[in-house]
C-alpha positions, -999 to +999 in steps of 0.1 A: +000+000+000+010+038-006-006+064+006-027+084-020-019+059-041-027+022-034-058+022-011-072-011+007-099-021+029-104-026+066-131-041+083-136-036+120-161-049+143-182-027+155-194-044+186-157-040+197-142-017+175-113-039+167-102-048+134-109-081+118-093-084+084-075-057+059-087-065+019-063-060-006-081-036-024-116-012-021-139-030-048-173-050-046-159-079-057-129-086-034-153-067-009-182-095-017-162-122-019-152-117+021-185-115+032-197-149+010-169-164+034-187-148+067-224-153+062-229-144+099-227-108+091-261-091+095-257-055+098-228-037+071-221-007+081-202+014+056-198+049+041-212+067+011-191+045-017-211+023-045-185+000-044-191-009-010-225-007-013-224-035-045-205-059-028-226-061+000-255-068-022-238-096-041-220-106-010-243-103+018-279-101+002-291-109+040-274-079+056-287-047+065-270-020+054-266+009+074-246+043+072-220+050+099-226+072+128-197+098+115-214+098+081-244+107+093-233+134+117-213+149+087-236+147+059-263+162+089-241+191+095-233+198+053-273+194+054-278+225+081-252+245+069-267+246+029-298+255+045-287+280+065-266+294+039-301+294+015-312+314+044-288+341+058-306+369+043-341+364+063-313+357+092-304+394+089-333+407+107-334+433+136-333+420+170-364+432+191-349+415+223-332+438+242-298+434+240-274+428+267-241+451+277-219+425+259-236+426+229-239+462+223-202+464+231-181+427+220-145+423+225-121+437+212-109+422+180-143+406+173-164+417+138-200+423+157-215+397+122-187+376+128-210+348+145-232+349+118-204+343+087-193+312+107-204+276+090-218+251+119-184+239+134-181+274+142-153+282+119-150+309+093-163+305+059-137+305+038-155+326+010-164+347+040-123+352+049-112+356+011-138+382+008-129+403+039-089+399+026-097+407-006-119+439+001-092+455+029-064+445+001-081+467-024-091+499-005-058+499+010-042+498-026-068+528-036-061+545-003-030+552-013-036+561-047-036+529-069-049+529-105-074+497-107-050+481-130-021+486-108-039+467-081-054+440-102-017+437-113-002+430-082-027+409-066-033+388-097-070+395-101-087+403-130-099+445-136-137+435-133-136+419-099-111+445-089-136+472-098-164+451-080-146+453-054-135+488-054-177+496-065-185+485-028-179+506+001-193+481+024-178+446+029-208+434+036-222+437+008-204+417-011-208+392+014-244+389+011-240+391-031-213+363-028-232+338-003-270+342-018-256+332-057-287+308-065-280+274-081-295+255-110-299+224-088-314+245-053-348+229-061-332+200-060-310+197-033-327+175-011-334+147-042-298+146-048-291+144-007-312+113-007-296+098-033-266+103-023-271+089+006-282+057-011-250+050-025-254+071-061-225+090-064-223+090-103-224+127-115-242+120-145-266+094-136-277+120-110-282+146-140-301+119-160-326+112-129-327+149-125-336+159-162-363+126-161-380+141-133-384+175-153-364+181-186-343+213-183-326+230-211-296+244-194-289+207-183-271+196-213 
């Protein structure tokens, strides 16, 4: 084995969490063929990949298949954060509740909308960071008297987003502009979820359930 490289299997019992066997490789067939030899498995519990999900099919047709609990915690919080990120703008709504003395004044150091351009592991967006560094880049630049092609120059951008940049006074928004860009596939988000949770991971099968549901013209 080498890592990024040669990849292989291991199986671990999840009763006690120790391992019980290493395959040589990561497809349904090598993956089936270990299970045919075990047919006192009952419960497979496995990630997102179709190759894992074949070979327990051919190899275990009497097993349950089941997604791990760190799958299902992840693909939860990707869920919550889309969604939330579909709705930070109805987020931005006044507070009626009074607020307290150490809201009115946070410490120092701390963006009073930073809480609300964190993802749900409470770490900074990284379009959210790359936005901020980007903006205070620029304005230094025409601070201090910096044509726009100068500064597009130097930090490699092109003159358009430069001048976007440039346009907007307020970080903020181009933060709302670049976290509310609406998607061909928003309505359906939660189809593809599903199937992706059901082992489909092919790109273009996905399209081609996608278009059979309702034929789109800008899917092609």
């Amino acid at each position: 084995m080498r890592r990024g490289r040669t990849y292989a299997t291991i199986l671990v019992d999840m009763d006690t969490h120790r391992p019980v066997d290493v395959l040589t490789d990561r497809t349904a067939h090598t993956f089936a063929a270990w299970l045919r030899e075990h047919p006192e498995v009952r419960v497979v519990c496995r990630d997102r990949a179709g190759s894992f999900r074949d070979g327990a099919h051919a190899g275990a047709p009497q097993a349950r298949q089941v997604a791990d609990a760190w799958h299902l915690l992840h693909n939860l919080a990707e869920a919550v954060e889309r969604i939330v990120g579909r709705h930070r703008a109805d987020l931005r709504e006044p507070l009626t509740v009074r607020a307290s003395q150490d809201d009115l004044h946070p410490p120092a150091g701390v963006h009073p909308t930073a809480q609300g351009e964190l993802d749900v592991h409470g770490r900074q967006r990284p379009l959210v960071a790359r936005t901020r560094e980007r903006h205070q880049q620029i304005h230094e630049r025409i601070e201090r008297g910096d044509s726009l092609r100068a500064i597009a120059r130097e930090l490699g951008l092109s003159r358009g987003t430069v001048l976007r940049f440039a346009r907007a006074a307020d970080v903020e928004q181009l933060l709302v502009a670049a976290t509310h860009r609406p998607s061909v596939i928003d309505d359906y988000r939660l189809y593809l979820h599903h199937r992706w949770m059901e082992g489909c991971t092919n790109a273009a099968a996905l399209t081609r359930e996608i278009q059979r549901r309702q034929p789109l013209q800008f899917w092609q």
